[in-house]
C-alpha positions in Angstrom: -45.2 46.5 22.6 -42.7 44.1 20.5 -39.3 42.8 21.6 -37.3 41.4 19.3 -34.4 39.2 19.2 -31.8 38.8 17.0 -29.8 35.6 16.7 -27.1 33.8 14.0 -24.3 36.0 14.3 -20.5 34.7 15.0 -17.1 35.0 13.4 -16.7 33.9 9.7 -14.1 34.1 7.3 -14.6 36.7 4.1 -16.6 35.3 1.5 -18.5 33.3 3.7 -22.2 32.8 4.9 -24.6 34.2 8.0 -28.0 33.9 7.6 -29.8 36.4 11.0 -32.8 36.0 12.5 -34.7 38.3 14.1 -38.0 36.9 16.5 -40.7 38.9 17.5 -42.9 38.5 20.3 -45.5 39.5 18.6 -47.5 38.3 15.1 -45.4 41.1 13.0 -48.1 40.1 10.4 -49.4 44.0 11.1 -45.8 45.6 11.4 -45.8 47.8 7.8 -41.9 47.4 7.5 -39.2 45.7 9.3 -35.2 46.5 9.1 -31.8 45.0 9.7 -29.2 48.0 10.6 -25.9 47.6 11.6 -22.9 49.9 13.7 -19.5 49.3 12.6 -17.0 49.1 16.0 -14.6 52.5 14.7 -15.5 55.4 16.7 -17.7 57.9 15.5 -19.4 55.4 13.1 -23.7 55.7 13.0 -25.5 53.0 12.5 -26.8 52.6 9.1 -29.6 50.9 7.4 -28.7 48.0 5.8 -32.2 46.2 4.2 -35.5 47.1 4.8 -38.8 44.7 4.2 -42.1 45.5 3.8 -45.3 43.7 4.7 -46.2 43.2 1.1 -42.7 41.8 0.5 -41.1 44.8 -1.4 -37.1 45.2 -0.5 -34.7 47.6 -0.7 -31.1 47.5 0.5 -28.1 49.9 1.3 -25.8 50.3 -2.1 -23.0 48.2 -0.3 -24.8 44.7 0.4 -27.1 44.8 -3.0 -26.4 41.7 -4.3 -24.9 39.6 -1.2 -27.4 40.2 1.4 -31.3 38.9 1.1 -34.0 40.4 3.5 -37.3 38.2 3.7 -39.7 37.8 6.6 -41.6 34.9 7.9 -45.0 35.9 9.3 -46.3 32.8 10.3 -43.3 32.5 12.6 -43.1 36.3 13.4 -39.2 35.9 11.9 -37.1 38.6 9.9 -34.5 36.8 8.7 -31.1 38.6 6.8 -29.1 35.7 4.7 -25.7 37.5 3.8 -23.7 35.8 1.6 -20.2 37.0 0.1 -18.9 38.8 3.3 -16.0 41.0 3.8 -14.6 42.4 6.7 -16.1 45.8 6.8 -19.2 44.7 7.0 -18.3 43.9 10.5 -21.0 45.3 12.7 -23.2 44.5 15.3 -26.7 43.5 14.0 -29.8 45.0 15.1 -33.2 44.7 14.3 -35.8 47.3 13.8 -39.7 47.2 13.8 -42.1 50.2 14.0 -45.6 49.9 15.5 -47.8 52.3 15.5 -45.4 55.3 14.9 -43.1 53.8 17.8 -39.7 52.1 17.2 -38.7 49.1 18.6 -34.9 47.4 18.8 -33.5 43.9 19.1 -30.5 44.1 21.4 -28.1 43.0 18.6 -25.8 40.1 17.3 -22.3 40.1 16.5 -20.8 39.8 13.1 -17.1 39.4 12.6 -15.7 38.9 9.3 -11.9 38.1 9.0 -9.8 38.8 6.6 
């Protein structure tokens, strides 16, 4: 079993900087691929992938942060890390952080992020 907690989020003006963390319990040295997601606060709204990071280090990111947002992982420190620079307000979401062991998920309980316009 993993928990995972996420940490760095907080109210910041658009076109700032958050950089989130995300620490395991755990080495995640094993863990295949690791995730940020986020859920917007409108009703109705699913919560969406935002970056993805594998255990070799290959990326990939939703269409809407490319560019702004950088995934990486620390293994040595069992840390996923999301830097997001450039923000705006819709990407105003709570946080969470997403591991998968041995075909089961595991969640972080979330951080905020406000952005104001």
């Amino acid at each position: 079993q993993v928990q995972l907690v996420e940490s760095g989020g907080g109210l910041v003006q658009t076109g700032g900087s958050l950089r989130l963390s995300c620490t395991a319990s755990r080495t995640i040295g094993n863990i295949a691929n690791m995730r940020w997601y986020r859920q917007a606060p409108a009703p109705g709204k699913e919560r969406e992938l935002v970056a993805g990071i594998t255990s070799g280090g290959s990326t990939n990111y939703a269409d809407s942060v490319k560019g702004r947002f950088t995934i990486s992982r620390d293994n040595a420190k069992n840390t996923l890390y999301l830097q997001m620079n450039s923000l705006k307000p819709e990407d105003t979401a709570v946080y969470y952080c997403n591991a998968i062991q041995y075909g089961l998920p595991y969640w972080g309980q979330g951080t905020q992020v406000t952005v104001s316009s």
